[in-house]
N, C-alpha and C positions, 0 to 999 in steps of 0.2 A: 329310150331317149339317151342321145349318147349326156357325156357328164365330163367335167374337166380332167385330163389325163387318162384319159380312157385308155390309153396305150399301155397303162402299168397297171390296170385292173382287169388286162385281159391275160396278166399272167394266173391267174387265179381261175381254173377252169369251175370248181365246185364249191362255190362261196355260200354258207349257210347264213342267219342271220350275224351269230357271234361272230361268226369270219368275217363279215362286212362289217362292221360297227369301227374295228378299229380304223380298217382302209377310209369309208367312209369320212370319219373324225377327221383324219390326216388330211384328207383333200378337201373338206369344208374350212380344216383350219386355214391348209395354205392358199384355196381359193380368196377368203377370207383378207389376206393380208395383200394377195396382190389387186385386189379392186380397192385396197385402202390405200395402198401407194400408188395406185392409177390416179385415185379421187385426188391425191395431193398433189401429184403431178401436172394434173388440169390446174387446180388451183394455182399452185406457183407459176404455170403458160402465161393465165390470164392478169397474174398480178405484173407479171416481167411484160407484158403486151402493152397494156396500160399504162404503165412506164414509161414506154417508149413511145407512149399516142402524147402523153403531158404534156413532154417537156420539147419547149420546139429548141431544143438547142441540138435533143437527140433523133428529130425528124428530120433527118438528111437522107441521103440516097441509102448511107451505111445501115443506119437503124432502120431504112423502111426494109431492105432486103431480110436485115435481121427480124423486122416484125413479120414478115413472113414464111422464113424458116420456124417462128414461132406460132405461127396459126398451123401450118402443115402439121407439127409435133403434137398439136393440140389435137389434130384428128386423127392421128397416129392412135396417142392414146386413147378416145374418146371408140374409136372401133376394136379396138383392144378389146375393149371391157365388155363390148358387145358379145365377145365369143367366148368370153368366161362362162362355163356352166354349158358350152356344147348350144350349138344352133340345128336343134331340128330337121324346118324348112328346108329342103332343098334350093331353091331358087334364092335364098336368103344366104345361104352359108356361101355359093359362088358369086352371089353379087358383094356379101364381107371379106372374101377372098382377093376379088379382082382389084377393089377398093383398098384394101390395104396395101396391094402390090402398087398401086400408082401412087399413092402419097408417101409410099416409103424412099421411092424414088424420086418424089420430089423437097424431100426432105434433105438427101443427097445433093441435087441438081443446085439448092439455094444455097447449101454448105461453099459449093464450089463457085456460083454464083458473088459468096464474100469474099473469098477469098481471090478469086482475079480483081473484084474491085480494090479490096486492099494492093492488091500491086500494081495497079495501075495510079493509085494515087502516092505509091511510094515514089514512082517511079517520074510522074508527072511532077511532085512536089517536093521541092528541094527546100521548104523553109519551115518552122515550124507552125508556122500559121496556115492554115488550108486555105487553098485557094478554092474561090466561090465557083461553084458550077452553075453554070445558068442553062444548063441542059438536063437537069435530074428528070426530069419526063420524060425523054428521049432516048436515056440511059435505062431508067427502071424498062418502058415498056421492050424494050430488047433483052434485058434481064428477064422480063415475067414469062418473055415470049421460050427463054432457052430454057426456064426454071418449071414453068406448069406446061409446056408444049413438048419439048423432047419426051419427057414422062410418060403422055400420052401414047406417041409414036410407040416408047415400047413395050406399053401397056398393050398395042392391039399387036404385034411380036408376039408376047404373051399369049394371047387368047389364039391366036393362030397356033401355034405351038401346043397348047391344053386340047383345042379341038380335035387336033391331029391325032393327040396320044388316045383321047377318049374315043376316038371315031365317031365323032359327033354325038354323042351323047354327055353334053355337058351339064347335064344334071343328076348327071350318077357321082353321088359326092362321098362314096363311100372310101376312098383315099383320103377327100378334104377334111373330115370329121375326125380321122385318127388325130389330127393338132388343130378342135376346135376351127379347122374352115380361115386357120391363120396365114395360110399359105399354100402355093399353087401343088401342081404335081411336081416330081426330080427334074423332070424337064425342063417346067417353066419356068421352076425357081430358078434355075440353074443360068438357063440362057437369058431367061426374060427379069431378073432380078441379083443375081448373085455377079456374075461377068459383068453386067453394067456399071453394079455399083462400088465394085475393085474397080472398074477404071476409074472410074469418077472421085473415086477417094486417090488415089494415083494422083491424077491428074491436081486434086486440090492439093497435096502436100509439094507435090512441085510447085505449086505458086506460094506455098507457105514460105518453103527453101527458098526462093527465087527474090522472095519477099525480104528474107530475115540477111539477104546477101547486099540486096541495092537498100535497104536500111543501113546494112553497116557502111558501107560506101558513102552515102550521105553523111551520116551523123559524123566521118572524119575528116568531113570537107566543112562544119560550123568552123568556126574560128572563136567564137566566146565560147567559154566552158560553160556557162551557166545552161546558154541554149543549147549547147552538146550533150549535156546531161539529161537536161528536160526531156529535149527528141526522145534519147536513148529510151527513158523510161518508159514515154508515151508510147513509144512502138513497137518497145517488145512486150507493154502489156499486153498490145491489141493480135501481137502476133502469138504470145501462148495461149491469149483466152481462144480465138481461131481454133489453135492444134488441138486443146484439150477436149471442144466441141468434137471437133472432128474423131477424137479418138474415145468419146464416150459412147458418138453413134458409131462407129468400126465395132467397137467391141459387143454390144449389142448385136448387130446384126453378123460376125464372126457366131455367136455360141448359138442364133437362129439356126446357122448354117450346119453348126456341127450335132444340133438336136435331129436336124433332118436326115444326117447318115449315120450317127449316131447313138444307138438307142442303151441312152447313161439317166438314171434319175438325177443323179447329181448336176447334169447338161442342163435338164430339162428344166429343174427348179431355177439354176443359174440365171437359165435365158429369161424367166417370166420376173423374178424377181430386178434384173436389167432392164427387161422391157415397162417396167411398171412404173419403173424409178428414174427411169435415163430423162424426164421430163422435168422432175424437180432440179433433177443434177444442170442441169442448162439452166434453165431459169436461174438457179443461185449463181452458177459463173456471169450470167451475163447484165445483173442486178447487183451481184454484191461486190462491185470493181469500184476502184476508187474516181474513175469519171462520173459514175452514176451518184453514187455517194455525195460527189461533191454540189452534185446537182441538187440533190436536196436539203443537202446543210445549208443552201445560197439559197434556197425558196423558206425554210425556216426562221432564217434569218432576215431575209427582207420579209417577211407577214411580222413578223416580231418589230422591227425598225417603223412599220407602218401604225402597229397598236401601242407601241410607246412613245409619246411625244416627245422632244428634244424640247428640253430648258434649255442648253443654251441659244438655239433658235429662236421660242418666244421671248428670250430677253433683249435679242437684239432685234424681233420685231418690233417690240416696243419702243427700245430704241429710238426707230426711226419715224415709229408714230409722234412720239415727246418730242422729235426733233422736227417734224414737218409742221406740228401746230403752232413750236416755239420760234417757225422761222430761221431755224438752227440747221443745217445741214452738213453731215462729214464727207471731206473730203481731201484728199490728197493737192488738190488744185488751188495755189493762191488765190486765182479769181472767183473762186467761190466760197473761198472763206470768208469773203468780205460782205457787209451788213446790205442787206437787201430789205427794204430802200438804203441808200446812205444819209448818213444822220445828218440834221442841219450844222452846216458852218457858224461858228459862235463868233 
């Protein structure tokens, strides 16, 4: 049964028991820690997901795309863990194989997916205030379509491409199993995952740039400074939280790439210990920002406003109770200040 790292335990031709124990030790520990940073990673997914199911201020077209680059992550990791500890199965390790080639890709696809919508709404809105879309259905379903549909296409690229190299023996997985059945053969990584997803990161950092250009161009056309500043703030938070996203998955999937031609322990730990972790890391960028913050200091404070009564509210109900049975009524208006009935003539 292969076992996690198997590729640096097959530098040891004639491993006794004492020879193994230490190897052993090392790879149970670090096995160990990267199913714990997986485990936390899912958790942070689902707490940041939730989040953004709450509060309908953050269920716009923006946060829905985001709540779906955050479920893809979620199954990112969630097959990750799957192949900790070596998958046996034949049939299992190419269908965790092909699976993680499509979601990793569509993980990419939604990154980029935010980021044209971000310049598209820079670019449509000149004020600080967003203008309402009364088409977000219309919008997402051509998003989902470019975001879980392109993937696919070159998901089956892919498998054409594996077919090819294996001559049709796609269940000889004795390549897949050298990295846990994490990733395709050099081919298909290469054509069918690696060159896509350089373009795709390309392509979103040009709408980042494109973004942070017709931002400044705006925000020197406000005329009040107070809204000049606001803008400014609001939108280069939203444009570094973007880039940092963007460069947390680059860099991930960068030391994927360089585990696959090159064979460094130092690579290989790099990349699992990123891959484990890159899910927490988002989830706190995309949670711990001060729009989301403010979101919930303004839901604490109004449940608070609602379980503390207002005295000086009840006193001026009463007020106007004393004043309605005494016939008494306040009011700014001479004609009703006057005695109702009017008193008799003496």
């Amino acid at each position: 049964m292969e076992t996690l790292y198997t590729a640096r335990l097959h530098g040891f031709p004639n491993l006794t028991r004492s020879g193994m124990e230490p190897a052993l030790s090392e790879e149970s520990v670090l096995s160990l820690l990267i199913v714990l940073g997986s485990s936390i990673s899912l958790v942070g997914l689902v707490f940041a997901f939730i989040t953004y199911s709450l509060f309908s201020d953050l269920r716009n077209l923006a946060g829905t795309t985001l709540m779906n680059l955050l479920a893809a992550l979620f199954m990112t990791q969630l097959l990750y863990v799957i192949g900790v500890g070596g998958v046996p199965d034949p049939e299992l390790c190419v269908s965790l194989a092909f699976s993680l080639h499509y979601i990793r890709l569509c993980v990419f696809c939604w990154m980029l997916v935010m980021a044209h919508h971000m310049y598209t709404q820079f670019t449509t809105n000149l004020n600080l205030v967003p203008i309402t879309d009364n088409s977000i259905g219309r919008h997402f379903i051509k998003y989902s379509v470019l975001a879980w549909g392109v993937p696919g296409l070159l998901l089956a690229a892919a498998v054409l491409i594996q077919y090819h190299d294996k001559a049709g023996k796609m269940l000889d997985t004795a390549s897949l199993k050298v990295h846990n059945c994490w990733f395709l053969d050099k081919n298909g990584f290469i054509y069918g995952l690696l060159v896509p997803v350089a373009l795709i990161v390309l392509i979103t950092l040009s709408y980042l740039l494109r973004a942070a250009v017709v931002s400044r161009y705006v925000i020197s056309m406000q005329v009040d400074k107070r809204v000049r500043d606001k803008m400014r703030r609001k939108r280069t938070l939203q444009i570094v939280l973007f880039t940092k996203i963007t460069m947390v998955l680059s860099s991930v999937m960068v030391l994927g790439a360089l585990t696959m031609f090159i064979k460094s322990e130092t690579l290989w730990i790099a990349y699992h210990v990123g891959q484990g972790l890159q899910g927490i890391f988002v989830a706190m960028l995309v949670t711990c920002n001060c729009q989301v913050l403010k979101l919930y200091t303004r839901t604490i404070k109004s449940k608070r406003s609602k379980m503390v009564p207002s005295y000086g509210n009840l006193a001026a109900e009463a007020r106007n109770i004393i004043g309605h049975h005494s016939g008494i009524t306040k009011s700014t208006s001479l004609q009703l200040l006057t005695w109702e009935p009017a008193p008799d003539s003496v």
